[in-house]
N, CA, C and O atoms as CSV, one atom per row, in Angstrom:
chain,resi,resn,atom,element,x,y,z
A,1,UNK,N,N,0.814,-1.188,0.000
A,1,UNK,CA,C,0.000,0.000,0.000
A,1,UNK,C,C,0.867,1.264,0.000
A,1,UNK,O,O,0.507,2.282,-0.591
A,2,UNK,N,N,2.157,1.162,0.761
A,2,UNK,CA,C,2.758,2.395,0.966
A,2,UNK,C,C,3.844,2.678,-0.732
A,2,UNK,O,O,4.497,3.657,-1.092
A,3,UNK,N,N,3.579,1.217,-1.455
A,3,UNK,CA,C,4.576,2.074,-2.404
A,3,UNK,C,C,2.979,2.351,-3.556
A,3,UNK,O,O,3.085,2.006,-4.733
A,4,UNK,N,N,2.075,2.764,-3.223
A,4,UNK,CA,C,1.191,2.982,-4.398
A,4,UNK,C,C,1.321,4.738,-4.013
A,4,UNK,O,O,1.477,5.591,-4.887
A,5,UNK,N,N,1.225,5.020,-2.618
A,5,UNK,CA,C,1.329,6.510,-2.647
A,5,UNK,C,C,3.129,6.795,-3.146
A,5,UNK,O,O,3.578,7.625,-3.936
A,6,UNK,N,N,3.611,6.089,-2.595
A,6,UNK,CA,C,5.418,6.898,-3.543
A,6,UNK,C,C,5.238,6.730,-5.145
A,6,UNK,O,O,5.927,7.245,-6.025
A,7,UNK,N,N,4.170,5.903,-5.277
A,7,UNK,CA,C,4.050,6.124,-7.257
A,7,UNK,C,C,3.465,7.141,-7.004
A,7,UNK,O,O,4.175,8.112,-7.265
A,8,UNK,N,N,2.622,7.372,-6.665
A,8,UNK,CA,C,1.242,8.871,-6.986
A,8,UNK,C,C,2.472,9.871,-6.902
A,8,UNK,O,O,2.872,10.549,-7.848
A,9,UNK,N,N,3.035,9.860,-5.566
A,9,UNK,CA,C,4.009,10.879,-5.397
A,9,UNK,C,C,4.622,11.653,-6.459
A,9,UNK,O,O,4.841,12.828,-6.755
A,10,UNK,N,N,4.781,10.616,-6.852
A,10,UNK,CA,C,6.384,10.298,-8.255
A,10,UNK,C,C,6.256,11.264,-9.255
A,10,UNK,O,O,6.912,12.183,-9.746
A,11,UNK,N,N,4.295,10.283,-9.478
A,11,UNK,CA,C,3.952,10.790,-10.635
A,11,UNK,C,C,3.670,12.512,-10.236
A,11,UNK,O,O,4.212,13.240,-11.068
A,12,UNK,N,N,3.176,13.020,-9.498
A,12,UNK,CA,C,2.542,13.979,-9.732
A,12,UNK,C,C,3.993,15.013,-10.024
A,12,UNK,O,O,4.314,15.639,-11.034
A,13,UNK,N,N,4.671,14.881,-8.690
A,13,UNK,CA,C,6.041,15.852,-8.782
A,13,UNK,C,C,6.735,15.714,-10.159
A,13,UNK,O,O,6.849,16.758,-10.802
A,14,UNK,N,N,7.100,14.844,-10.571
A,14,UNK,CA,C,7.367,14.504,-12.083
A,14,UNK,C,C,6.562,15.471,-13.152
A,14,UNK,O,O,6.948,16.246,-14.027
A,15,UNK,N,N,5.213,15.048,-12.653
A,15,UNK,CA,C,4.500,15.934,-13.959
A,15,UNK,C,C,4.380,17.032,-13.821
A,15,UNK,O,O,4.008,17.673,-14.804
A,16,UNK,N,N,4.672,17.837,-12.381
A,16,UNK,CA,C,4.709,19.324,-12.394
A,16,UNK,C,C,5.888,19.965,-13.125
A,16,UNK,O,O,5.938,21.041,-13.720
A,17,UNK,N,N,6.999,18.855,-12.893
A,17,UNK,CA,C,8.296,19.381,-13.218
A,17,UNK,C,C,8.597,19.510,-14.580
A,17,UNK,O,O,9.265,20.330,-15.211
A,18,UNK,N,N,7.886,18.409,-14.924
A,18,UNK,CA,C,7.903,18.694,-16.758
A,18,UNK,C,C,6.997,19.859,-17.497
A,18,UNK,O,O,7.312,20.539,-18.473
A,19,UNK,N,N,5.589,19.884,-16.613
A,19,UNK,CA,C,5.008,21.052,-17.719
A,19,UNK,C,C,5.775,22.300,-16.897
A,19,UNK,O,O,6.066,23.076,-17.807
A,20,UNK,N,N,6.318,22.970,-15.459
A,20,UNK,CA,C,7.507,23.475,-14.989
A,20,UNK,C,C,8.066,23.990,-16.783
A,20,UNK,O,O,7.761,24.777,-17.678
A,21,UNK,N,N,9.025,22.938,-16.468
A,21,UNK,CA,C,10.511,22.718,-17.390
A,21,UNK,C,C,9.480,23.177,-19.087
A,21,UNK,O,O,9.851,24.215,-19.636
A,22,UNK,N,N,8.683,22.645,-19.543
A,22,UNK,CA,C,7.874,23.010,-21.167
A,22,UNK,C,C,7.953,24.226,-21.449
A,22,UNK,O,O,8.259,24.812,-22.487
A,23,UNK,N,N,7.463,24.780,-19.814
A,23,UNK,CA,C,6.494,26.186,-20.381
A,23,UNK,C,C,8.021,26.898,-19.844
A,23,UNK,O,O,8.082,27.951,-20.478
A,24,UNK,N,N,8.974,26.817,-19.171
A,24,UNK,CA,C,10.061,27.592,-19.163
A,24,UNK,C,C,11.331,27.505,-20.652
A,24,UNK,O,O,11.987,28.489,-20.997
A,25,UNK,N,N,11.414,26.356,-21.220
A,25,UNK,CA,C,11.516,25.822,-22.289
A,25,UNK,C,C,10.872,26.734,-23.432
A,25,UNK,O,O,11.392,27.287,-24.402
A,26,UNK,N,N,9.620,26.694,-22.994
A,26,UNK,CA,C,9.144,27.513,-24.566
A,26,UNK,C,C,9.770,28.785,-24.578
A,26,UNK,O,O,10.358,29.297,-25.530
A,27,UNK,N,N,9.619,29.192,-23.597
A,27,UNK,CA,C,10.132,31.166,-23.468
A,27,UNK,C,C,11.403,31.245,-23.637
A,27,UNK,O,O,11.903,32.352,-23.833
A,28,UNK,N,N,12.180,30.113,-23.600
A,28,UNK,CA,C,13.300,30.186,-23.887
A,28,UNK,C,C,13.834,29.981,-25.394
A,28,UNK,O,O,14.760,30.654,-25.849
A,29,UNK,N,N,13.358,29.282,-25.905
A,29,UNK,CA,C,13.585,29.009,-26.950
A,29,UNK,C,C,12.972,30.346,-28.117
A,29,UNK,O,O,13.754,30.944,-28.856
A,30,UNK,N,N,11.811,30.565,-28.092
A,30,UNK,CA,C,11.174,31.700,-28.214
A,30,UNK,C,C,12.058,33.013,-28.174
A,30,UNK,O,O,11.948,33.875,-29.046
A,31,UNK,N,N,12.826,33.104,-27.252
A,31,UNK,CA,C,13.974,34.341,-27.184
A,31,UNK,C,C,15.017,34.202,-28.245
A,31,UNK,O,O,15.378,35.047,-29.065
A,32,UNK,N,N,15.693,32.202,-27.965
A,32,UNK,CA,C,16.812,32.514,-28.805
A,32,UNK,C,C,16.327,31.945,-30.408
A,32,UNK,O,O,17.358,31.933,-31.080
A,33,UNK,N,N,15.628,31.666,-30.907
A,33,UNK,CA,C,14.399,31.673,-31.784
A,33,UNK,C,C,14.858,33.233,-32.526
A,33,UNK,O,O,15.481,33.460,-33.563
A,34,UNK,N,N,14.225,34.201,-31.450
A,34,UNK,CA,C,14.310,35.548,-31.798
A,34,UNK,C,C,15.413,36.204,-32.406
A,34,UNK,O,O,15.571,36.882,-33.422
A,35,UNK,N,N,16.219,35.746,-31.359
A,35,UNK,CA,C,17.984,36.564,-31.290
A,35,UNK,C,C,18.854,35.853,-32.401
A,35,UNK,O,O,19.583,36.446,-33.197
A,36,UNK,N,N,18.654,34.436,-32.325
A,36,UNK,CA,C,19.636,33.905,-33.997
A,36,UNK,C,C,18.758,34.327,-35.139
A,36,UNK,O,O,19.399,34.929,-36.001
A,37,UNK,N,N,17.489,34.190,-35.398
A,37,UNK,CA,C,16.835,33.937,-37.126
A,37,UNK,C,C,17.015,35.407,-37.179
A,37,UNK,O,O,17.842,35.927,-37.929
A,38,UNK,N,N,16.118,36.184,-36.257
A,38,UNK,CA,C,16.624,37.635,-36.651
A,38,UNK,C,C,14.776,38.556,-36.728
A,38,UNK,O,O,14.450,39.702,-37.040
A,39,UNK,N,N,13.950,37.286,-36.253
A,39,UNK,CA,C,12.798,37.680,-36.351
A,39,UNK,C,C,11.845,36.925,-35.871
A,39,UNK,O,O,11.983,35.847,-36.450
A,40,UNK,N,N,10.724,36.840,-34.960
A,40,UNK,CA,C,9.679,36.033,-34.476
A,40,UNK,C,C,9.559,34.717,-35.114
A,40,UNK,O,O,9.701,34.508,-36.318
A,41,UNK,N,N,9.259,33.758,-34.122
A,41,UNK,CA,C,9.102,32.531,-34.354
A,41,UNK,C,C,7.440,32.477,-35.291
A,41,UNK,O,O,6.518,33.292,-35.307
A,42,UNK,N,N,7.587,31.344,-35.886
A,42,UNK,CA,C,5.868,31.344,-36.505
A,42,UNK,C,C,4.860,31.454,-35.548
A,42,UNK,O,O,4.738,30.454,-34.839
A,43,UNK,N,N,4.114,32.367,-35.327
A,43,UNK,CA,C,2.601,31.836,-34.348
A,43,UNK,C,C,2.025,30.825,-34.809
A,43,UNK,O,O,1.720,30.065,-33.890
A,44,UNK,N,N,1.688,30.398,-35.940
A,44,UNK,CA,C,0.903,29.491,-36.905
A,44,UNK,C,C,1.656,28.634,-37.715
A,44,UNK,O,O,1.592,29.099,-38.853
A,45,UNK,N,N,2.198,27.825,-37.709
A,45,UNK,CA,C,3.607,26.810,-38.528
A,45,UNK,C,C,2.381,26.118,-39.208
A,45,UNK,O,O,2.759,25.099,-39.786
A,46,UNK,N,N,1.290,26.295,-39.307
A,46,UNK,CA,C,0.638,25.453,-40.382
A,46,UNK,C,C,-0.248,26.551,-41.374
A,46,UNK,O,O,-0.963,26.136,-42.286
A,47,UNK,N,N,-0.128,27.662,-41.132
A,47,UNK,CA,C,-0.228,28.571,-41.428
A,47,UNK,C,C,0.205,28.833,-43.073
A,47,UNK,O,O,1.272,29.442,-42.986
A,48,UNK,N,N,-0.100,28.671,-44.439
A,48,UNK,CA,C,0.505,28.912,-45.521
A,48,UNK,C,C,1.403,29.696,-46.019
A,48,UNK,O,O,2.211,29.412,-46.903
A,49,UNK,N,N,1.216,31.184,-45.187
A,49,UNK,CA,C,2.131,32.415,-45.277
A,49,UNK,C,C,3.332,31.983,-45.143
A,49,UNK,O,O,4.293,32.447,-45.759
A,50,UNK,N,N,3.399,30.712,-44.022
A,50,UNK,CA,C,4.675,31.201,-43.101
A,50,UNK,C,C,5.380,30.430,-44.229
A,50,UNK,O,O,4.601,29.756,-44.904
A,51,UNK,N,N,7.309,30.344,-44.770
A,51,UNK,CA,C,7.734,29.764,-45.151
A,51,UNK,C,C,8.068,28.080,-45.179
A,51,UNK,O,O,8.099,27.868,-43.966
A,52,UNK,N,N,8.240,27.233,-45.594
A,52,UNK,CA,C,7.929,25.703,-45.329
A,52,UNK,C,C,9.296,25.387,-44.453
A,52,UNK,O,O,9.298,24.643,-43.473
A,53,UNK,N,N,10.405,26.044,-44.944
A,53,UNK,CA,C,11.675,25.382,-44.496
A,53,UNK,C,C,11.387,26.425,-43.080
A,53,UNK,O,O,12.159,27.253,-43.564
A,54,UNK,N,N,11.077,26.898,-42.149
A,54,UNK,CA,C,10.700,28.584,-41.202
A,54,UNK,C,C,9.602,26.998,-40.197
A,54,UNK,O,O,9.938,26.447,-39.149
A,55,UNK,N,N,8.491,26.746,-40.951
A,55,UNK,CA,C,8.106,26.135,-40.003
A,55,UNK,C,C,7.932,24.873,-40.012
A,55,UNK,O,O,6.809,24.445,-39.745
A,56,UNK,N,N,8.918,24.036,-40.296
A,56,UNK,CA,C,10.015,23.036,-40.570
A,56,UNK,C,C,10.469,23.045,-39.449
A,56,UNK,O,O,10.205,22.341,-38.474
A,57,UNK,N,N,11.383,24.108,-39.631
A,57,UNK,CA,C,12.668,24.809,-38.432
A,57,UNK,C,C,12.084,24.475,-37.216
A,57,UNK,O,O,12.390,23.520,-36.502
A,58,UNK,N,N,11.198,25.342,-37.012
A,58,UNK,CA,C,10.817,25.992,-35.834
A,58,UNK,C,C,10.043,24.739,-35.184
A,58,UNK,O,O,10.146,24.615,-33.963
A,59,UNK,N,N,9.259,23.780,-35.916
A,59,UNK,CA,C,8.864,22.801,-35.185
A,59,UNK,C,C,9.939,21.868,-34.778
A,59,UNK,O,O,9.741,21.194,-33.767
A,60,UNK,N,N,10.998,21.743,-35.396
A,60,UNK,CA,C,11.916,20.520,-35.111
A,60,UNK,C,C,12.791,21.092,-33.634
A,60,UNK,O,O,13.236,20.325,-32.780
A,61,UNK,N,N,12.882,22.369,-33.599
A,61,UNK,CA,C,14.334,23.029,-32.679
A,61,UNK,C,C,12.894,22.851,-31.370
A,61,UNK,O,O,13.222,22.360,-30.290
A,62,UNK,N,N,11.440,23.256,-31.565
A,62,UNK,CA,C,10.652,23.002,-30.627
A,62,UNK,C,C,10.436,22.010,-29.967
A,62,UNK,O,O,10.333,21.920,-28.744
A,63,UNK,N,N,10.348,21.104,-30.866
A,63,UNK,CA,C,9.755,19.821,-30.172
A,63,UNK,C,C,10.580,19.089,-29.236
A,63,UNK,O,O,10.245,18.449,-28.239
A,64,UNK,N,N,12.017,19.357,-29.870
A,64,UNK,CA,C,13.296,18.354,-29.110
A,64,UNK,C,C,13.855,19.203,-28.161
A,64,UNK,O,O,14.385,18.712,-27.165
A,65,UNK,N,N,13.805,20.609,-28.354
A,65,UNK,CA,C,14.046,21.188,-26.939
A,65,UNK,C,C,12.680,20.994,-26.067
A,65,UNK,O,O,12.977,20.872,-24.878
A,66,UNK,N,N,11.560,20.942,-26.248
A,66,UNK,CA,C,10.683,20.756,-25.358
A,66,UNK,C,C,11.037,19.688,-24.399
A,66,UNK,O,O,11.213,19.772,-23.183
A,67,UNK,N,N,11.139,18.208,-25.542
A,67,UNK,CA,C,11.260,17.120,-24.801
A,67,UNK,C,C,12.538,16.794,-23.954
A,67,UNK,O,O,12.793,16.222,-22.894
A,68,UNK,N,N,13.257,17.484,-25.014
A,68,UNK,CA,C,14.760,17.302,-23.885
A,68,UNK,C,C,14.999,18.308,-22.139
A,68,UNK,O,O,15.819,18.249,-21.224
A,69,UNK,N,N,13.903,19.050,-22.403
A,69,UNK,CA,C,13.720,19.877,-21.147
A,69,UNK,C,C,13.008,19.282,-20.160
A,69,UNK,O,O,13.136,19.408,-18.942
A,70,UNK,N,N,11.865,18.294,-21.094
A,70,UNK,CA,C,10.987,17.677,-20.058
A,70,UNK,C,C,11.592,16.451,-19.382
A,70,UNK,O,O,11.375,16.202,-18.196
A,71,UNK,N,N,12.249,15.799,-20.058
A,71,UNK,CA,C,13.312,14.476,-19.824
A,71,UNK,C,C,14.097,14.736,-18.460
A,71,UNK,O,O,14.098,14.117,-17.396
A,72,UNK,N,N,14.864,16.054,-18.952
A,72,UNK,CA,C,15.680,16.571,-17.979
A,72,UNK,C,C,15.194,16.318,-16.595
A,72,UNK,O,O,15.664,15.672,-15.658
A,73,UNK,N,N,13.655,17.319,-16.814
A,73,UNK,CA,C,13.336,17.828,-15.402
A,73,UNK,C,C,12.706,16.574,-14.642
A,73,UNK,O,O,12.996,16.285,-13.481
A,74,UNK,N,N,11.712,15.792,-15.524
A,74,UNK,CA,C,11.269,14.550,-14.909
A,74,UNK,C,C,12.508,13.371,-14.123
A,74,UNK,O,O,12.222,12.604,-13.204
A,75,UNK,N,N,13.834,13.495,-14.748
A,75,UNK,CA,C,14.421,12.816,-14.050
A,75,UNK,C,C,15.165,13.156,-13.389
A,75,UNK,O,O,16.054,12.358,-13.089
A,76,UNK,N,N,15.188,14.713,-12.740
A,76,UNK,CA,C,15.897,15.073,-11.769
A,76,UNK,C,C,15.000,14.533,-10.696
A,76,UNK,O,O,15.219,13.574,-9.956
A,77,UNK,N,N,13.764,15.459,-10.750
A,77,UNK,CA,C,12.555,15.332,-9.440
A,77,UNK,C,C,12.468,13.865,-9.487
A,77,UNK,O,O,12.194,13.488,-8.348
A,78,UNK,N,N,12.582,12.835,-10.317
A,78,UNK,CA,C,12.618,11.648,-9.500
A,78,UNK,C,C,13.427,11.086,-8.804
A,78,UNK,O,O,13.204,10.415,-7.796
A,79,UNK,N,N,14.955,11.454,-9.563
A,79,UNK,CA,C,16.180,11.531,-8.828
A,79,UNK,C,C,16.462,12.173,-6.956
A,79,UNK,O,O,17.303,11.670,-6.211
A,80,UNK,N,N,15.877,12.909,-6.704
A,80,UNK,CA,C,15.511,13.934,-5.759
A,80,UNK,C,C,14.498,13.630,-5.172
A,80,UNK,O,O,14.503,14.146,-4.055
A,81,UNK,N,N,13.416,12.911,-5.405
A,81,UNK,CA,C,12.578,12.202,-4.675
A,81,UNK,C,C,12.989,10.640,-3.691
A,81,UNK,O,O,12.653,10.277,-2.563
A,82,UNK,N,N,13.825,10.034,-4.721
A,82,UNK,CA,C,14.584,8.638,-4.702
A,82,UNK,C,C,15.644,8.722,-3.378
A,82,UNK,O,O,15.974,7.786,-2.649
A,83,UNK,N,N,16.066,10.125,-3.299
A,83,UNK,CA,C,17.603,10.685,-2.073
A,83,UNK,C,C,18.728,10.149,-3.004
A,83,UNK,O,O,19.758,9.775,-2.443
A,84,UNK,N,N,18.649,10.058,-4.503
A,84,UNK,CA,C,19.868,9.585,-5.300
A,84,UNK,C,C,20.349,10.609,-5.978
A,84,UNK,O,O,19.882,10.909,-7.076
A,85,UNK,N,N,21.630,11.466,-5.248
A,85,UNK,CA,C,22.285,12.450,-5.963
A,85,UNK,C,C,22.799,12.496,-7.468
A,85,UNK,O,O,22.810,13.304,-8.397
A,86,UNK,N,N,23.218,11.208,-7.213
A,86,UNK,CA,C,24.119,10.713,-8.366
A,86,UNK,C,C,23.577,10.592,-9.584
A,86,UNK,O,O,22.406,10.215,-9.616
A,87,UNK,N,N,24.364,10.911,-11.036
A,87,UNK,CA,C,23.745,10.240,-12.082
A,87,UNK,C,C,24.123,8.261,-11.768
A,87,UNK,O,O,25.043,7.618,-11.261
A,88,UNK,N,N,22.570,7.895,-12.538
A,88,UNK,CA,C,23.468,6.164,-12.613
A,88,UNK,C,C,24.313,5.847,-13.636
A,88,UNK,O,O,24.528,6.481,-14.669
A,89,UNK,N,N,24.705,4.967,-13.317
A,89,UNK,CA,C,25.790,4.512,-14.483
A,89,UNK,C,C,25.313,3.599,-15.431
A,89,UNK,O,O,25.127,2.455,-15.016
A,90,UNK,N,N,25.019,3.888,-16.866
A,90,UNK,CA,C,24.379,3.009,-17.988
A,90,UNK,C,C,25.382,2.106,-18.041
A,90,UNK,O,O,25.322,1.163,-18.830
């Protein structure tokens, strides 16, 4: 019974930490988005106006920084939940 609440636990802190980590992720990316192309990210990437290779771009640098932010953060807070400082060793 007591390890069904350290799953709930897990899960919830986990999932704060990832949408956390998304939505800090987006604004970030969004800035340097800004500061390298030289001009706003697409609002609309399905949008016809926008250029194909523009929202191409912008979905691919999105999606994998999203997930690699969310990865991150989900396995720290479980790391940190666990009392395991350490990375493990693959």
């Amino acid at each position: 019974m007591a390890q069904k609440h350290g799953d709930m636990r897990t899960r919830i802190v986990s999932g704060i930490a990832a949408a956390a980590a998304g939505f800090v992720a987006r604004k970030v990316i969004v800035v340097a988005w800004t500061r390298i192309a030289g001009d706003a990210p697409p609002k609309d990437p399905q949008d016809p106006n926008v250029k194909l290779a523009k929202a191409i771009g912008f979905a691919v640098v999105m999606g994998v920084g999203m997930e690699v932010a969310r990865l991150l953060a989900t396995r720290a807070a479980i790391r940190r939940l666990a009392g395991d400082p350490a990375e493990p060793a693959d």
